[in-house]
N, C-alpha and C positions, 0 to 999 in steps of 0.2 A: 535797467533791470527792474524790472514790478517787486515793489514791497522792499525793498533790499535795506536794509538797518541802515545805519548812519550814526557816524561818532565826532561828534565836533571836537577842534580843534584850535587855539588861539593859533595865528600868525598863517603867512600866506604858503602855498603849494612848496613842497618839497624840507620848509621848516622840522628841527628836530622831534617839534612835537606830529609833523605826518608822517614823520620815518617811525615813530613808535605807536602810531597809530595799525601803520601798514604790516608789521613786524607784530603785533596782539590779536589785530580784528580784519587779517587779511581779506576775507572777503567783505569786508564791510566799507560804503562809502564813505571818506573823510571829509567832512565839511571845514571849509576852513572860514574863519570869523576872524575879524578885525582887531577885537578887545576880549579881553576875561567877560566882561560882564555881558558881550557878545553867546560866547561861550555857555553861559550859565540860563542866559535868557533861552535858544537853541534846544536847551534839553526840557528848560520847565515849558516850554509852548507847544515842545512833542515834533518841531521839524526837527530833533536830534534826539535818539534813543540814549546812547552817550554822552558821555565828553571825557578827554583826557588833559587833563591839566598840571603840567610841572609845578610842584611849591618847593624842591630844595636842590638846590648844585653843591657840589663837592666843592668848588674854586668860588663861586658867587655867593654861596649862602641860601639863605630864603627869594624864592622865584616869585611865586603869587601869595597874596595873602587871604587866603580862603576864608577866613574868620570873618570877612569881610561879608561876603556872599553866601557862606554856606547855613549858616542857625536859622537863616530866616527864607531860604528858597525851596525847600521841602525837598533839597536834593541829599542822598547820602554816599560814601566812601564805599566801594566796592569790590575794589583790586588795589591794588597797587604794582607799580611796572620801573625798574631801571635801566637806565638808557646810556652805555658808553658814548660821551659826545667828541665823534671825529668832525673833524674840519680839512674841507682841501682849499689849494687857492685855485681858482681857476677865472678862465678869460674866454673871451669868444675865438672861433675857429681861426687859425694862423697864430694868434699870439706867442707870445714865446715866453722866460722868463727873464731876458733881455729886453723884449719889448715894452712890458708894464711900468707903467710908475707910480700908478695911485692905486688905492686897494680900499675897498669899500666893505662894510660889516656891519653889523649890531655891535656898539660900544665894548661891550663884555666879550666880546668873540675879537677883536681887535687886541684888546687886553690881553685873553688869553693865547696869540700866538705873536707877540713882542717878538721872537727868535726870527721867525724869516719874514715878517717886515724891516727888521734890522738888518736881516743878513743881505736882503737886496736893495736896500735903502729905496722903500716906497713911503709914499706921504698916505698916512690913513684918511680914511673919509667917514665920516659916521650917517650909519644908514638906521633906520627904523626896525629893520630886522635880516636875519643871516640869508633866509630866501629871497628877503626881496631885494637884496645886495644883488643876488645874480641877477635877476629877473630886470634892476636896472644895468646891470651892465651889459646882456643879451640885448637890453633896448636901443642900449649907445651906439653899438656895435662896433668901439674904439677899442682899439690890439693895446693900448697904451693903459687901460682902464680893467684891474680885473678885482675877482671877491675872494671873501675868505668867506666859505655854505659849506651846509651839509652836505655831502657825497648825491645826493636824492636829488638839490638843486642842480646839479651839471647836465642830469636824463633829463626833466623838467623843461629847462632852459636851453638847450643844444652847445652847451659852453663845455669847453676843453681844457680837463684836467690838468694844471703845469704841475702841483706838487702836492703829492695826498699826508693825512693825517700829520698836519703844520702846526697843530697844536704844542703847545710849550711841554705842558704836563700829560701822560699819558693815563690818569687816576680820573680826569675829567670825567665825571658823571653826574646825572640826573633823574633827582625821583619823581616819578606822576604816580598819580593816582585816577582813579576813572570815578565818574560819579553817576550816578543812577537817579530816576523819581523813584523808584521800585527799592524799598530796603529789601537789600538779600543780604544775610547775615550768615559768614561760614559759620557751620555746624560744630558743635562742642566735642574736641576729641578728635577733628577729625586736622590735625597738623597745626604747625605753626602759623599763629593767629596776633594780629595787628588790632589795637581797639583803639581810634580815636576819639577824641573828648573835647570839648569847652567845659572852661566852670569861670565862675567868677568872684574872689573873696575882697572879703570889706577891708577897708583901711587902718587895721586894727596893727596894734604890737604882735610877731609871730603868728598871723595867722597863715599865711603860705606856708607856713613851718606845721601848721598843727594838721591843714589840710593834706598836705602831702607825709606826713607819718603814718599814714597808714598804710602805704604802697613799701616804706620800707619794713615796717615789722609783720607784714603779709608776703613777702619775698620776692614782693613785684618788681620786675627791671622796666624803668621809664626808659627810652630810648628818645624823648621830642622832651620840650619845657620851652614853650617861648611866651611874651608878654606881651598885650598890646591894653594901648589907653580904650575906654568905653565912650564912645558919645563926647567925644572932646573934651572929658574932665580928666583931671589927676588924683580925684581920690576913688577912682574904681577902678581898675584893674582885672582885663579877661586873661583867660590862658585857655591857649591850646598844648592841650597834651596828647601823648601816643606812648604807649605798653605792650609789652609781650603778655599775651594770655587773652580769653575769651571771658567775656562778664560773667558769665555760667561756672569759670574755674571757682572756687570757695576761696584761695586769696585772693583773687582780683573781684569776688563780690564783697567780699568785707573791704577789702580799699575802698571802693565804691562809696559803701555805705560811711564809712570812716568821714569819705570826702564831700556828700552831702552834710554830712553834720555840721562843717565849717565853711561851707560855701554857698552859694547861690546861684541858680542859674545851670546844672548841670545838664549837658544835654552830650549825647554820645552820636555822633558823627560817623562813624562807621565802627565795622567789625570785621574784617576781609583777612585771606590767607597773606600770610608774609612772603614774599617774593622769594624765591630762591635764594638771590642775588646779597641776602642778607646774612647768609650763612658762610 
């Protein structure tokens, strides 16, 4: 198709990030990349107008660490999107759920469905990612050999579903975000609005105390706060932050302002509507 958009994606065909790819930007092609920084590379060189990339699970934690790539690749935050993550097991055509014995996944995806690898007493196998579990076992073409993928890997891969949504917990979810070269920043007023942040304060007595009071006596709800080392020292200290409200609100501008005063390095990451899914 001539001209047709494209939204890169980490991890191979049918992975949870092409199923929310497919499910956002339906008519758009899904590029799929090897690595994050595959991913990042993709949109800043223009063969990807997008990208969608998971940084939080409900059961795993922190997914990507964007802080990584994002201050310094001139890409910004633009959406955000949550992803119920189901899991089936499935095997190439004829198997059965008598005939497997070994079951292949991405680590975390192993972890999360402990219940019916134990209830058929299969031997895990650890694969590099949930699609490409299928994509080897569709290669093997062994009835003894199946994966625990996305619902997407089985159309993909021509493998035959033995048991859908095997997941342990049914809460399993995952947030992406999409990123842009282009800042487009939702309008003030116009809904529930997400603002992401970097700052970076010194290694002072109470200073993440001092920087962050502003957001509580401006009435701002922080929803994110996490810490990462700078340049492989320990006396500097980045944060990635996220808040309800839009910089243009008059409490989340005087936090702002409050939070330059005690920090360094403040640099805002996006400004994008809040997902439904957070309500």
């Amino acid at each position: 198709m001539p001209n047709q958009r494209r939204i890169a994606y980490q991890g191979e065909p049918g992975a949870n990030s092409h199923i929310v790819c497919q499910e956002q930007y339906p008519s758009w092609e899904a590029l799929a990349c090897a690595s994050f920084e595959d991913v990042f590379a993709a949109v800043e060189s223009g063969e990807a107008d997008l990208a969608m990339i998971p940084i939080d699970n409900s059961l795993a934690g922190r997914v990507a660490d964007i802080h990584h790539f994002l201050p310094d690749s001139g890409l910004h935050i633009i959406g955000e999107h949550f992803l119920r993550i189901r899991f089936h097991l499935m095997g190439v055509p004829g198997a059965t759920l008598e005939s497997i014995d070994t079951v292949h996944s991405h680590v975390h995806a192993l972890g999360q469905c402990r219940k019916v690898i134990r209830a058929h007493g299969l031997t895990p196998v650890i694969s590099g990612d949930t699609a490409g579990a299928a994509r080897e076992v569709a290669e093997a073409g062994d009835p003894t050999q199946a994966s625990i993928s996305p619902p997407l890997a089985a159309q993909i891969y021509g493998l035959q579903v033995l048991a859908e949504d095997v997941e342990d917990e049914d809460h399993n979810t995952t947030r992406f975000v999409v990123l842009s070269r282009d800042l487009v920043e939702a309008a003030p007023g116009s809904g529930p609005v997400v603002t992401s942040f970097i700052f970076n304060v010194r290694n002072l007595p109470s200073a993440l105390y001092k920087a962050l009071g502003g957001f509580a006596t401006n009435g701002v709800n922080m929803t994110k706060l996490e810490s990462y080392m700078v340049g492989g020292q320990f006396t500097a200290t980045q944060f990635l932050a996220e808040v309800d409200g839009h910089p243009d609100d008059p409490g989340l501008k005087r936090a702002l302002e409050e939070l330059a005063f005690f920090t360094t390095d403040v640099k805002i990451l996006g400004v994008y509507p809040a997902d439904p899914f957070r309500a």
